[in-house]
C-alpha positions, 0 to 999 in steps of 0.5 A, a space after each residue: 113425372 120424375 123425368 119432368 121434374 128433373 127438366 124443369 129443376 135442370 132448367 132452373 139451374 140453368 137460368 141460376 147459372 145464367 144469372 150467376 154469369 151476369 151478375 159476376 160480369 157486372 161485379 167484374 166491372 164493379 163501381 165504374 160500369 154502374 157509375 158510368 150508367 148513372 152518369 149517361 143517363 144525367 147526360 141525357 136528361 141535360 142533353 149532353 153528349 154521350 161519351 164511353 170510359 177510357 178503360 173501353 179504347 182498345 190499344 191499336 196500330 198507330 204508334 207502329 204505322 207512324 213508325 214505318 210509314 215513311 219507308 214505303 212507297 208508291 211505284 208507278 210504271 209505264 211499258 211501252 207496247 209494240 206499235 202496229 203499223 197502219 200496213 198490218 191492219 185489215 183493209 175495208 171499203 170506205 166508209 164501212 163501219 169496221 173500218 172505224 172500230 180497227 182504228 180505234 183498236 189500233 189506238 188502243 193497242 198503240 197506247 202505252 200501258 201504266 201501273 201501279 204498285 207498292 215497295 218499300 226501302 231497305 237501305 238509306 242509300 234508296 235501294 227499294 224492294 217490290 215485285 217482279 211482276 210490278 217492274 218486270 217490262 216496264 220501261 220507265 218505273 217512278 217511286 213516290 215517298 210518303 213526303 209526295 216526292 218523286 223519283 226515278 227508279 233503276 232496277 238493280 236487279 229482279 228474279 222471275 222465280 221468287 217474284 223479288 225485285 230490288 230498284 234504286 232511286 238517287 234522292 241525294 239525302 239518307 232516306 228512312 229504311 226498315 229492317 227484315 225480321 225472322 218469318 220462321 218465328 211467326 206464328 199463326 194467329 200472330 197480328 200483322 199489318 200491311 201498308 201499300 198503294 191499293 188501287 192507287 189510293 196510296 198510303 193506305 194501312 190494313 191490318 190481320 192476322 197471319 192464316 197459315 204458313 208454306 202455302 203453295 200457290 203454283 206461282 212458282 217452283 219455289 212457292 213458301 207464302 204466308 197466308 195473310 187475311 189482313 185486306 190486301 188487293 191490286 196495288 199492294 203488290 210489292 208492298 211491306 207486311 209488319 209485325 208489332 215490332 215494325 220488321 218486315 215479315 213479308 211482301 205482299 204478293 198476291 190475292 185469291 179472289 173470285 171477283 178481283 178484290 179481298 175476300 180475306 185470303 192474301 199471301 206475302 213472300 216470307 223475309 226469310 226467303 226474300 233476305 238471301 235473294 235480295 241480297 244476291 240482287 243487291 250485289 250481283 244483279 241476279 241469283 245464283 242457286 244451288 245444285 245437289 243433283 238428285 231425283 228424289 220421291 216422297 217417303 211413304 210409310 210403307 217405304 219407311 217401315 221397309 227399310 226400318 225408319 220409324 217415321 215417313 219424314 225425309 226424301 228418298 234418293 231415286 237416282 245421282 247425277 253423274 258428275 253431280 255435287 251429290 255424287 262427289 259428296 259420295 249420296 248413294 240410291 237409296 238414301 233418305 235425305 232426313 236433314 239439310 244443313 242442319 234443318 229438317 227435311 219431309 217432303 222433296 218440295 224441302 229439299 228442292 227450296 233448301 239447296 236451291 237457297 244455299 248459295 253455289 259453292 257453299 259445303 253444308 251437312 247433310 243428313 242421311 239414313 243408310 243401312 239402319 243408321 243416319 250419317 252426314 254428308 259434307 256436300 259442296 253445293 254446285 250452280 244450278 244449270 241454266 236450262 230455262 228457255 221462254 217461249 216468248 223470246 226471239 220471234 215477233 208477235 209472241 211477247 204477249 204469249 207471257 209463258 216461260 218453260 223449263 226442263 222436266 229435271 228429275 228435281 222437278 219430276 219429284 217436286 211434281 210427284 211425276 213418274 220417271 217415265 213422264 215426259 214433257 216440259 214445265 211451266 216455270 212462270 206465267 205473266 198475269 195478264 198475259 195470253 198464256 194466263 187467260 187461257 188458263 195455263 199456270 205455272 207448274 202445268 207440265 205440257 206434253 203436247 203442242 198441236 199434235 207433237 210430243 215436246 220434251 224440251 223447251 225448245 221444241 214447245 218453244 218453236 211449235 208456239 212460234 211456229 203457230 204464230 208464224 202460221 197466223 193461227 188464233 189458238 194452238 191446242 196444248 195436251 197439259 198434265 196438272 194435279 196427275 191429270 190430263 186434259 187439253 187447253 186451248 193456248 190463244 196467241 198474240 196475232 190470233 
């Protein structure tokens, strides 16, 4: 009885204490919710139209997008494709109906193939940054301005691995530009606003908020993406992500979607990573990376609490390279890498993007624990070996294989979490669209086996590829390791 009576008097609380909300909501409001209510209803009675008070207009994006609208721009690219020759297509009876169907595939793949993508100009003078993968094999590239003027691109200068192109247009007037801001200062939850060239439409502004920071994608050895939910979709590659200040937070890149459009997971290139390669694309046409000269493995915290760190944050020196800039710099085996110039280092993948970001030749401080204590290193960055090989270059037919190769250096054994033990080649970049991409292959797949042969540089996975194709061959199987596992995928090829 008393159990009931508590409820029912816990139940008049409650309705007491809803009441309470209520009428403090109304008060809150005070004289202009229950005038506004008066007046509605007279402008009913009269047959007027209903209206809401000023004090309910949410303050919105406009005043932003009027400001940076003029410095971004529709790019549309054409790529011219390889023609097949009338000789190199099958021959049939007349009058058979395959006859007409090749045909019209031959047209088809004799059609030039067009584009679209989204930039914006950094520069008065016309320099504009997209995408690589917008320009990449593009043939003629065309900028139109927020006016509808077009123009003629060149590209300056484009790098593969961090997806960053920087083109040049002649408009023979000072043009309006905007300015990169700091990524790092960025917050989750932080509003931001995308403008770009969606499926062609053109001029189109979305807005969101930034989802998370240092996504890794596996679209390159040096992924770091902001993950955005603002609406971003085909077309905005290569276009501006804002902050309220109108500064350039990032480039819109790329999309995970199920269907081909947004389902509200984007992901832009931060301008922190974006400002040192634009720059060496502005002056130099291409990127230099920095070189330590390490293999290294994650600090775990029983590693950690064998050599008496407190902590598992650094990166564990495996072994030097003989002659490496780590060597000069006197980096032992051993070491625990806690801090590079001055910035905190957790995970190989750190250390990996931080050195390949210092320009070659730089000295910079580096933190190391040895024998108890931490001291730093002055180290004279080196330039990264140019080791890459493609398995799309120097054979006919094989340019739709869309699949570049690396070495399986000990940085990106690291990277990876690989054995020293492993063998095999990395997929450094995959084309979208491309062969290699269709038959789900992706960059950071390291590849063991093509055919029935072991491959432990590019070059040979390079040959038995080409090897295959020269052999007419529809598919060739590849042994691939991804995520600790191995398993085969069936690589379609160009003439299959």
């Amino acid at each position: 009885m008393d159990n009931v009576t508590n409820t029912g008097r816990s139940r008049r609380v409650r309705r007491a204490i809803a009441a309470l909300l209520v009428s403090t909501a109304l008060v809150g409001s005070g004289y202009a919710a229950s005038s506004w209510a008066a007046d509605q209803q007279t402008n009913m009675s009269k047959g007027s139209a209903i209206t809401t008070p000023n004090l309910a207009v949410q303050p919105g994006f406009a005043n932003l997008v009027d400001k940076v609208k003029h410095a971004v721009v529709n790019i549309a690219t054409t790529e011219e494709v390889k023609q097949i020759a009338p000789q190199d297509m099958p021959q049939f009876p007349p009058g058979s109906p395959f006859a007409e169907m090749f045909k019209y595939f031959q047209q088809q793949q004799n059609t030039p193939k067009h584009a679209l993508g989204s930039g914006f100009i950094i520069d008065p003078a016309g320099y504009i940054v997209t995408n690589n993968h917008v320009v990449g094999k593009a043939s003629k590239i065309t900028v139109t301005l927020d006016d509808g003027t077009t123009y003629p691109a060149t590209v300056t200068g484009r790098d593969e691995k961090t997806d960053l192109a920087l083109l040049k247009i002649d408009a023979g007037k000072s043009l309006p530009y905007v300015e990169f801001g700091n990524s790092d200062r960025a917050r989750v939850g932080d509003w931001v606003v995308a403008v770009g060239n969606p499926f062609g439409l053109g001029g189109t502004v979305t807005a969101g908020i930034i989802s998370a920071h240092g996504r890794n994608i596996n679209a390159g050895p040096y992924d770091d993406f902001l993950q955005i939910d603002a609406p971003i979709n085909p077309g905005n590659s290569g276009g501006p992500l804002f902050d309220q200040s109108g500064h350039v937070l990032g480039i819109d890149s790329a999309i995970y979607s199920p269907n081909g459009g947004n389902v509200g997971i984007g992901f832009a290139i931060p301008a922190n990573q974006a400002k040192t390669v634009i720059a060496q694309l502005k002056d130099h046409g291409s990127v230099a990376r920095g070189w330590l000269g390490v293999q290294m493995q994650p600090l775990t915290p029983a590693l950690a609490k064998a050599i008496g760190r407190s902590d598992a944050n650094g990166v564990l020196v495996d072994e030097v390279e003989p002659k490496s800039p780590a060597e000069k710099a006197e980096v032992k085996q051993g070491d625990v890498v806690t801090a590079f110039d001055k910035k905190p280092i957790k995970t190989p993948r750190d250390l990996a993007v931080a050195v390949a970001e210092t320009h070659a030749g730089a000295t910079v401080p580096m933190t190391v624990w040895r024998n108890g204590r931490e001291q730093t290193l002055n180290v004279a960055i080196g330039k990264m070996p140019q080791k890459e090989a493609s398995a799309q270059d120097e054979q006919s037919g094989s340019d739709q294989v869309g699949m570049a190769l690396s070495p399986l250096s000990p940085e990106a054994r690291s990277s990876l979490g690989l054995d020293e033990d492993t063998k095999g080649v990395v997929v450094s970049r995959v084309t979208p669209n491309s062969k290699a991409a269709e038959s789900g292959i992706r960059a950071g797949d390291v590849i063991v086996r093509v055919g029935g042969d072991q491959v432990t540089t590019p070059a040979q996975a390079a040959a038995k590829v080409r090897a295959a194709e020269k052999a007419k061959k529809e598919a060739v199987p590849l042994l691939v390791m991804r995520d600790g596992t191995t398993y085969y995928l069936a690589l379609q090829l160009a003439n299959g």
